[in-house]
C-alpha positions in Angstrom: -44.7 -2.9 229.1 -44.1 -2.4 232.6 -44.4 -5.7 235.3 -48.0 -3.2 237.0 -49.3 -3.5 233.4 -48.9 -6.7 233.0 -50.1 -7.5 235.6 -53.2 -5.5 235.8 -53.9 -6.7 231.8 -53.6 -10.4 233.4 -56.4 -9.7 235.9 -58.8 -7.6 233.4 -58.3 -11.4 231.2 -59.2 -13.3 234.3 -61.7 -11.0 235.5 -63.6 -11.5 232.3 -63.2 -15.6 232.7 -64.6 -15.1 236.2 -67.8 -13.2 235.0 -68.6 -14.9 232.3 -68.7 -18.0 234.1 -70.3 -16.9 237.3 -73.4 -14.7 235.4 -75.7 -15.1 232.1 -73.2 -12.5 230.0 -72.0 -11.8 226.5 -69.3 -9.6 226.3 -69.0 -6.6 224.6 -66.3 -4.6 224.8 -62.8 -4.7 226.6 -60.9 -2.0 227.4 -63.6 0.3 225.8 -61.7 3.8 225.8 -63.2 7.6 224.7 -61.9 11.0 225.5 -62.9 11.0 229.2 -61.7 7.8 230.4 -61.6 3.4 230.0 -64.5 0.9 231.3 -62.5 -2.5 231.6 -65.3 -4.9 230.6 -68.6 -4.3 229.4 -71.2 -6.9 229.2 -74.9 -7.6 228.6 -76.4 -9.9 231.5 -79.6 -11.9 230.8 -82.0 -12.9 233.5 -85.0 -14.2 233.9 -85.0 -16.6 230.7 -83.6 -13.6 228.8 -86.5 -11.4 229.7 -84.5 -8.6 230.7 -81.1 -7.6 229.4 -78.6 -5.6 231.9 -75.7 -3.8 230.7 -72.8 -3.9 233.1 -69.7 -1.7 233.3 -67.1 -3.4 235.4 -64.0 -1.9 236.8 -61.5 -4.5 237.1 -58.9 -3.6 240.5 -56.1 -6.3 241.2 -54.5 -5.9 245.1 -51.8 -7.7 246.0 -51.3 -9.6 249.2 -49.1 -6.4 250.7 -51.8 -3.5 250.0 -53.9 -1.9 252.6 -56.9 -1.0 250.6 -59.7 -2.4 249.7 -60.4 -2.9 245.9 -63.4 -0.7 246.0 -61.2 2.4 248.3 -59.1 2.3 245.1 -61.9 4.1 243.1 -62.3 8.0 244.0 -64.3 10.1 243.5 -62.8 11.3 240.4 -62.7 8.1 238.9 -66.2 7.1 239.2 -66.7 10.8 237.4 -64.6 9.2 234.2 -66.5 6.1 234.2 -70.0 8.0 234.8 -68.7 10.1 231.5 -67.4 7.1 229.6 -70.5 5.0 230.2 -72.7 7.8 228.6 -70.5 8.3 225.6 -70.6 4.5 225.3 -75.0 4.3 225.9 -74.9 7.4 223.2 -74.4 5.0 220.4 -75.4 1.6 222.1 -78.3 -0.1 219.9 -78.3 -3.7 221.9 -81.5 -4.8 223.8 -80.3 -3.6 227.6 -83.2 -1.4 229.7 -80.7 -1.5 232.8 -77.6 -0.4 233.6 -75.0 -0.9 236.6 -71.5 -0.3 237.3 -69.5 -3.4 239.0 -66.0 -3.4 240.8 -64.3 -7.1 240.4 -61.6 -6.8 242.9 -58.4 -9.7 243.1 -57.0 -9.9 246.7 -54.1 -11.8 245.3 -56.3 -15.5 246.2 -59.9 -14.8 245.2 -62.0 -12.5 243.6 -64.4 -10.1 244.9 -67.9 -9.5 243.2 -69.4 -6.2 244.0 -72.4 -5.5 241.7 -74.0 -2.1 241.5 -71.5 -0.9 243.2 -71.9 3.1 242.0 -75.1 4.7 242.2 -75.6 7.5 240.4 -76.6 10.9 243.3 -77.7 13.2 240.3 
């Protein structure tokens, strides 16, 4: 396995430590993967006392100190496509409790991570 792949498997471990510590989750799925793309992490998020049950899709992006970009300038257009595709393939067969759905980037700068929920909003 190559050192980027490592190190980007690394983060999607972490990334999962940070969310389910910092939100009301169970998780699903890792590296959930079909013929149109991956979603990192998928997890159900309770709020309100359990009342209502959100499924989250979160792309995982680890920067390091030296890159220009953003976390969230790292997913195009063409990317969001995939995971718009992958997240229906994944709802086609989901039987869990969820009524909501969002897509979130968690984004590592290289010293702290960056929560952007509901990050891609579907225009069709």
């Amino acid at each position: 396995m190559q050192e980027r792949q490592i190190y980007g498997k690394d983060a999607e471990k972490r990334a999962e430590l940070w969310f389910l510590q910092n939100t009301q989750s169970r998780l699903l799925f890792r590296n959930f993967r079909c013929k149109w793309g991956e979603i990192d992490l998928i997890f159900e998020e309770s709020h309100r006392q359990n009342l209502v049950i959100e499924l989250v899709f979160v792309e995982v992006r680890a920067c390091s100190f030296r890159n220009w970009l953003e976390g969230s300038e790292t997913v195009g257009w063409k990317k969001q496509q995939c995971l718009k595709k992958t997240a229906q393939f994944f709802l086609s067969s989901y039987q869990g409790k969820s009524t909501l759905v969002r897509f979130d980037l968690l984004s590592w700068d290289g010293t702290d991570w960056k929560h952007l929920p509901n990050l891609w909003i579907d225009s069709e």
